[in-house]
N, C-alpha and C positions, 0 to 999 in steps of 0.2 A: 450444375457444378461439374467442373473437369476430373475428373478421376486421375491419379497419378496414373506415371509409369510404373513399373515397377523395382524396386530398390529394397536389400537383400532385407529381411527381416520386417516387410510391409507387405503391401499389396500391389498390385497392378497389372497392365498388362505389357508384359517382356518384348523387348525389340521395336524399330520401328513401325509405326500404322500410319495410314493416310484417313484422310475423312471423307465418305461422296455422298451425295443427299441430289431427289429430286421434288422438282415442284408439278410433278404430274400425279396422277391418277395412281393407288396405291390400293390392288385390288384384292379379296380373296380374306379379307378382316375384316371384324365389327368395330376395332380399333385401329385404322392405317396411321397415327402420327406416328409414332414411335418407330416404326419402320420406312420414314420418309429420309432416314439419314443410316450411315452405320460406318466402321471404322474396318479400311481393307486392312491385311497383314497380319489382323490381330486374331491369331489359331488360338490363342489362350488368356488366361487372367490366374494370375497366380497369387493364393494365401499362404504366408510364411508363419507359420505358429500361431493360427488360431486356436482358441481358448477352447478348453474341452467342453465338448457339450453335444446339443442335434441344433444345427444352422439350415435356414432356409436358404437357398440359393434359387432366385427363377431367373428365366434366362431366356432372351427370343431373341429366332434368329430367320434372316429371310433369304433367300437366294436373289441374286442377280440376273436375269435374263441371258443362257448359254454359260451359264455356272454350273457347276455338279455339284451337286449336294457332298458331305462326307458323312459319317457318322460319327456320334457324338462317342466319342472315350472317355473312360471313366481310370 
């Protein structure tokens, strides 16, 4: 399922993204699908008023060959 963009008092991820995915070899995981595709441009995902409480959030992410890593901000 496609995840919105994001739009104000929802969720998403803000501005636009492209999508690239390979059908090669996806190394260095005991699970490579998930990481055979991923969405450029998208620095963030944003929740507008989520409900009080403790939410789980997991989140993978993979570099690109001749990417720099960043660190994650909180």
């Amino acid at each position: 399922m496609a995840r919105p963009g994001h739009r104000a008092g929802s969720y998403g991820r803000p501005g636009p993204t492209g999508r690239v995915s390979t059908a090669g070899a996806v190394t260095g995981t005991a699970a490579p699908e998930p990481y055979r595709s991923a969405r450029r441009g998208a620095h963030e995902y944003r929740f507008d008023g989520p409900p009080d409480g403790f939410h789980r959030v997991d989140a993978g992410a993979a570099g690109a060959p001749g990417e720099r890593a960043e660190p994650a901000r909180q």
